[in-house]
N, C-alpha and C positions, 0 to 999 in steps of 0.2 A: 546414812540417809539424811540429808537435808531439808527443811522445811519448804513445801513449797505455797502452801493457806495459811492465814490467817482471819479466824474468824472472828466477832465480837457482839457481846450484848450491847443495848443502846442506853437505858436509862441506869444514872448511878453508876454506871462504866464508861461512856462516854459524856451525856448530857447529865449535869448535875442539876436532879429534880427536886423540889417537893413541891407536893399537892394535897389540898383538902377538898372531900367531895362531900363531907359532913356539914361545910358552914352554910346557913340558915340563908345566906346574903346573896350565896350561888342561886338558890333555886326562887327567892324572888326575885332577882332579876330576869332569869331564866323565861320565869311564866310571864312577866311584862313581854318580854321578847315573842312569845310564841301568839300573845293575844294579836299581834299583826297578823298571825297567818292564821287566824281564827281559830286556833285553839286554846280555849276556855279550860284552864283549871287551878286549881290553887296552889301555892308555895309548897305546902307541907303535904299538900296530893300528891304535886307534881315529884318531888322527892321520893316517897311512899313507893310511887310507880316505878320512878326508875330502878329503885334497890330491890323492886320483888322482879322487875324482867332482866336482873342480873341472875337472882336466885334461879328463876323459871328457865333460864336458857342453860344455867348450869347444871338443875336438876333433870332434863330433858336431853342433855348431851351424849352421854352411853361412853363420855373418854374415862379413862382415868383422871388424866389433869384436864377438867376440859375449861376452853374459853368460851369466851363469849364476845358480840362485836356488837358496839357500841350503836353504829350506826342502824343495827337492825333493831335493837331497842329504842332510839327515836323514832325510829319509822312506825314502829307498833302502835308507841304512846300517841302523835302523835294525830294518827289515822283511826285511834281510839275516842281519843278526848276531841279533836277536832270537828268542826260544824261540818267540812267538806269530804271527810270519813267516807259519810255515808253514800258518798259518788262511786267511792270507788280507791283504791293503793295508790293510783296513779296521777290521783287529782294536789298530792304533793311533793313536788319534784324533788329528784336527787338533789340537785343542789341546794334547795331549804332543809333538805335532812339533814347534808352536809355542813351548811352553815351553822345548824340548830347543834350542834355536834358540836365541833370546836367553838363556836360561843361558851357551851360549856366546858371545854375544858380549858379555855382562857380563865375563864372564873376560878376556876379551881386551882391555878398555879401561883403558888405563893416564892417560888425560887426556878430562875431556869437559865442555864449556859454551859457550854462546853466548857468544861476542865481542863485547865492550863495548860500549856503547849499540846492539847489535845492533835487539835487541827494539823499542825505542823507532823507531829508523829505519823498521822492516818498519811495524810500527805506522801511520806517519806515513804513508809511500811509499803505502798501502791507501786513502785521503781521494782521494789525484790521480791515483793507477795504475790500471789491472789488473795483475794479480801472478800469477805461476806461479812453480812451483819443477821445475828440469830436472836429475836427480842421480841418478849412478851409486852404485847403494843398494840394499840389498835391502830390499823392502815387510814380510820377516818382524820387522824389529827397526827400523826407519828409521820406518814406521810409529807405532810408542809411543814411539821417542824424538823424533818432532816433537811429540805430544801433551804428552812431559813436560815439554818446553819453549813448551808453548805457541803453538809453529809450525802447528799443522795450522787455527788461525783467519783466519791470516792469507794463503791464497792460492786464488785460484779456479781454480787448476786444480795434480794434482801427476803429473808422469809420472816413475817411477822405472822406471830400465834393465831391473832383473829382472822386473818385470813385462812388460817387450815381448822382452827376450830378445838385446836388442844395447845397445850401450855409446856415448857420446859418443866421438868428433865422430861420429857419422852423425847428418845431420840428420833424419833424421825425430823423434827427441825432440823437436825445438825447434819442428819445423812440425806437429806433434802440438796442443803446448801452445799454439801461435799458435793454432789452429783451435778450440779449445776457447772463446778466451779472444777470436776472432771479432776479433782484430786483426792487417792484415798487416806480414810482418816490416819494410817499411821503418820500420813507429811504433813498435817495438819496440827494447828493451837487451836484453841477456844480464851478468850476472851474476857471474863463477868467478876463480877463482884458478890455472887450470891453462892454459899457453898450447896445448899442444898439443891438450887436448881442446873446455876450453871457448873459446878463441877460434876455433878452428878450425872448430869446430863450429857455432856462432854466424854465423860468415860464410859458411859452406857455405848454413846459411840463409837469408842475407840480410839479417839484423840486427847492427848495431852491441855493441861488447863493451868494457864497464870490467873491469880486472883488478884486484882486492882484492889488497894485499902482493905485488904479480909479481917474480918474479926476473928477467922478462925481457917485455918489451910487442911483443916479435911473435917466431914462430915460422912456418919455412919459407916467408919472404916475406910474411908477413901480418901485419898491424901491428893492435896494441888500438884502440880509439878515444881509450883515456884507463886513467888509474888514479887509486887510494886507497887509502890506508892505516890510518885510521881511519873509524869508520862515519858521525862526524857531517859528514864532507866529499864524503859521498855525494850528496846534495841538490843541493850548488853543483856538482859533476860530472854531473851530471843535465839540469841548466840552464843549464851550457856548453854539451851536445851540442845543448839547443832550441835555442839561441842562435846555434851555428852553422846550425841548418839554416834560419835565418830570413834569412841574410843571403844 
């Protein structure tokens, strides 16, 4: 059997992130930003609020791993704290949510770019693959940073967490993206850097899993197929696992 999918997580597997959502400097500027649109509240409020309508969307969820989406948390605060609130949901548009969104998570990124011959690999991998991309992400800002980089050409299918409302390892992402992409998991890879979610997850579904820089190639009895460290030895790890399954 040959491979015919390739699937992959986005952050730490493709884009090399780090972010802080803890620094004091994000959310005063934050609330400077939002007194244009007449929303009146303070630094240490406006922080306050948004980590309890993380808590409250997550406590309110009924998933097992569940998500939450960023965007409907501004929109809350937002239409809470704000003078024009009490108009009405609709008196603040999509797109100042949106804005008000990735402003914050501009703030919040301290490191951000694709990993070395990244690009070019994904590039290649789209000639012999089908491609999906399966990552716990919010659509409000994950969205325009795969366009900024380029990513959003190269995959035929993208299921991100906050849009379905639950988080890896549940496999329905991955069997999601398998159906999309009209390939079953046995001809399928997965992609991540994370053992607990994305291998875990990956084998829930029934696909085989390389782990990019792992600290560790199996978690809770569950072993990787393989790893890599650099993106241009993705290929030959690729064509190990045909290789195995020919024999």
């Amino acid at each position: 059997m040959v491979i015919r999918a390739v699937l992959f997580d986005l952050y730490r597997t493709i884009i090399d992130i780090t972010t802080d959502e803890h620094d004091p400097v994000v959310y005063e500027t934050l609330a400077r930003y939002l007194a244009y649109h007449a929303v009146k509240i303070a630094p240490g409020e406006l922080k306050a609020a948004y980590f309890a309508g993380v808590k409250k969307c997550q406590e309110e969820s009924g998933e097992q791993h569940p998500e939450v989406d960023v965007y409907k948390i501004f929109s809350d605060l937002m239409h809470r704290y704000g003078r024009y609130g009490q108009y009405g949901k609709s008196c603040y548009a999509k797109s100042t949510i949106v804005d008000t969104a990735v402003l914050f998570r501009a703030l919040t990124i301290r490191n951000f770019g694709l990993y070395d011959g990244c690009y070019d690999t994904l590039h290649d991998l789209t000639k012999r693959y089908r491609t999906a991309l399966v990552s716990d992400a919010q659509w409000v800002f994950t969205e325009p940073e795969m366009a900024m980089c380029g990513l959003d050409r190269l995959f035929g299918a993208v299921l991100l967490s906050s849009r379905l409302g639950f988080r890896k390892p549940d496999a329905r992402l991955f069997t999601a993206a398998l159906e999309r992409l009209g390939v079953p998991p046995g001809e399928a890879v997965y992609i991540g850097d994370n053992p607990s979610r994305d291998l875990v997850g990956a084998k829930r579904a029934g696909m085989r899993c390389l782990l990019f820089r792992p600290e560790s190639m199996r978690y809770d009895g569950i072993e990787a197929d393989g790893g890599f460290d650099h993106y241009h030895e993705l290929a030959a790890a690729l064509k190990g696992l045909e290789e195995e399954r020919a024999q």
